[in-house]
DOLUM-762454 format. One line per field, with one value per residue: residue number from 0; y, x, z of N, C-alpha, C in turn; residue in one letter. Coordinates in steps of 0.2 Angstrom, whole numbers, plus 5000, padded with zeros to 4 digits. Each point is the difference from the previous one (the first is absolute). Layout:
// DOLUM-762454
resi	c(NUM,...)
n_yy	c(Y,...)
n_xx	c(X,...)
n_zz	c(Z,...)
ca_yy	c(Y,...)
ca_xx	c(X,...)
ca_zz	c(Z,...)
c_yy	c(Y,...)
c_xx	c(X,...)
c_zz	c(Z,...)
resn	c(A,...)
This chain:
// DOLUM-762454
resi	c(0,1,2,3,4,5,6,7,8,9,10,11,12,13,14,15,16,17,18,19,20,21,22,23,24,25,26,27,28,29,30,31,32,33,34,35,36,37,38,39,40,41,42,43,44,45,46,47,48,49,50,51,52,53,54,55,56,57,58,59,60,61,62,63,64,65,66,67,68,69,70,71,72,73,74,75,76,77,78,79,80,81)
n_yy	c(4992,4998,4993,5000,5008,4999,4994,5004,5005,4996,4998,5006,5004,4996,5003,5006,5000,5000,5005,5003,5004,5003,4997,4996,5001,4992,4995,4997,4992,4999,4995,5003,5001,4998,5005,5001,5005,5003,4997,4999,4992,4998,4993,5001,4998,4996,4998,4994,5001,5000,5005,4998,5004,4999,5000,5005,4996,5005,4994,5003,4994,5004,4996,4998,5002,4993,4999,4994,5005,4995,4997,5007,5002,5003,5002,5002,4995,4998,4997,4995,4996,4997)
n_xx	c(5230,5005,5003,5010,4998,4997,5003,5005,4994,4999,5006,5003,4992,5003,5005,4997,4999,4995,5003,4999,5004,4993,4996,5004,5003,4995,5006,4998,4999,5007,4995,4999,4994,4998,4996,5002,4996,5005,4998,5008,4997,5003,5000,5002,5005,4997,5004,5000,5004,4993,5006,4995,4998,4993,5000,4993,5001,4997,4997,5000,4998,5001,5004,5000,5007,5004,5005,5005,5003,5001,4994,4999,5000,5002,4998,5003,4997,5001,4995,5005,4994,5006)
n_zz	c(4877,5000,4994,4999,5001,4995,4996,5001,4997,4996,5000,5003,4996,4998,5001,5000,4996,5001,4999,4992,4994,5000,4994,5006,4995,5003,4998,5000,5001,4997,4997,5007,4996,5005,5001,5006,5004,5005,5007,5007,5000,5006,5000,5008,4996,5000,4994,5002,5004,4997,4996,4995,4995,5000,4993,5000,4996,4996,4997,4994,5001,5007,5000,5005,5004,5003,4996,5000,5004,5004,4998,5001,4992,5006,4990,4996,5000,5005,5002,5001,4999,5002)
ca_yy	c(4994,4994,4995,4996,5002,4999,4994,5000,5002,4995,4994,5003,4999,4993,4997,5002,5002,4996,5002,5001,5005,4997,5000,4997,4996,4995,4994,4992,4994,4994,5003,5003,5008,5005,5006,5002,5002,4999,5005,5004,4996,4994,4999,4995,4995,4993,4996,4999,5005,5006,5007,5004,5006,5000,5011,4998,5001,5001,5000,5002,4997,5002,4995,5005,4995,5004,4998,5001,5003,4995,4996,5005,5003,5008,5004,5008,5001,4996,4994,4994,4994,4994)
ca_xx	c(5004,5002,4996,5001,4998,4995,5000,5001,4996,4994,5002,4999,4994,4998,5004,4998,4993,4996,4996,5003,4998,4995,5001,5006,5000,5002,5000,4998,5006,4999,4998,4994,5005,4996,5005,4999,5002,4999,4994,5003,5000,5004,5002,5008,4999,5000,5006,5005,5005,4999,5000,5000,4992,4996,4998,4994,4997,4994,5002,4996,4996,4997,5004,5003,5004,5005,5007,5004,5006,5004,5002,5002,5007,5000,5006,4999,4993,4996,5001,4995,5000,5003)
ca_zz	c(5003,4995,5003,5005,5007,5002,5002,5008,5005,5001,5005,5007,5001,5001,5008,5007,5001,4997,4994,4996,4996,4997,4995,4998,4997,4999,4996,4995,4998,4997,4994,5002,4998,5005,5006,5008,5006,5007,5001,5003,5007,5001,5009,5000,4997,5005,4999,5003,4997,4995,5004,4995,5000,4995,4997,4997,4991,4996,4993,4995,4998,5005,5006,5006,5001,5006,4998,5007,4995,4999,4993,4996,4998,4998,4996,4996,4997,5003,5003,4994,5005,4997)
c_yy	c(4995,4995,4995,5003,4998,4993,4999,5003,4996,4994,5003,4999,4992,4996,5005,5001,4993,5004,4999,5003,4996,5003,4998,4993,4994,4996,4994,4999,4998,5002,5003,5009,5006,5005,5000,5007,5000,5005,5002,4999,4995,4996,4993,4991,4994,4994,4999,5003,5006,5007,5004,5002,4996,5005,4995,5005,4999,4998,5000,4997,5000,4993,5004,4992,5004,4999,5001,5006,4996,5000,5006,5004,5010,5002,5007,4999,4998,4993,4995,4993,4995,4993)
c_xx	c(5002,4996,5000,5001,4990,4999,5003,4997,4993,5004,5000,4996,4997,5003,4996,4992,4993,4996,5006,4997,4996,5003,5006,4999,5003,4998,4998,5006,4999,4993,4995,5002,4993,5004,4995,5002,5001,4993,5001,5000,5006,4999,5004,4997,4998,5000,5005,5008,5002,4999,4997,4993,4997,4997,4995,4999,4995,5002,4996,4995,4996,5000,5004,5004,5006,5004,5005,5007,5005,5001,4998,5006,4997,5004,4995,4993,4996,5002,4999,5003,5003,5001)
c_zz	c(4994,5002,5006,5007,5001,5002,5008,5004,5000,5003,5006,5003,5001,5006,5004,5000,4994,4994,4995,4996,4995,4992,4993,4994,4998,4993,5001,5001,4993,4993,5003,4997,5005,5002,5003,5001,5006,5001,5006,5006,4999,5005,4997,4998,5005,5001,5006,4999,4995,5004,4996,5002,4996,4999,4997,4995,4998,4992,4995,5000,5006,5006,5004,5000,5005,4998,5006,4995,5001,4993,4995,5000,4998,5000,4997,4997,5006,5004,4995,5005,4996,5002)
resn	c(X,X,X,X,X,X,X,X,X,X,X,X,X,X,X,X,X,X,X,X,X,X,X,X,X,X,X,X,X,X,X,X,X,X,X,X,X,X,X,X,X,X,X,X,X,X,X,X,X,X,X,X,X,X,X,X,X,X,X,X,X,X,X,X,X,X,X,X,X,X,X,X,X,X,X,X,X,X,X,X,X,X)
């Protein structure tokens, strides 16, 4: 599968269902240089007006965090939080 039919099959996966493919590779903002994985859970963001998932991440340094994909960009390496 290419990359960008995979990135359309983890956004799919994220309009219909609350899981996501574990082991996906996120980024740090900014001078933060951590990587995260996903770990394949999501639930919908709860934010007012926000339609977004929060995907829960595992990151090196063993902090679990929900990041909304609002505010993340999925490209060819991964997720990275901006």
């Amino acid at each position: 599968m290419k990359k960008t039919e995979d990135i359309s099959a983890i956004m799919g996966l994220l309009n219909r269902r609350t899981t996501t493919p574990a082991g996906v590779t996120v980024r740090g903002r900014g001078a933060y240089k951590l990587k995260g994985k996903t770990t394949g859970r999501a639930h919908r963001c709860r934010l007012d007006g926000c339609s977004g998932w929060r995907i829960v991440v595992k990151w090196e340094d063993g902090h679990v965090t929900h990041p909304c994909s609002k505010g993340m960009l999925l490209g060819k390496k991964g997720w990275r939080i901006l």
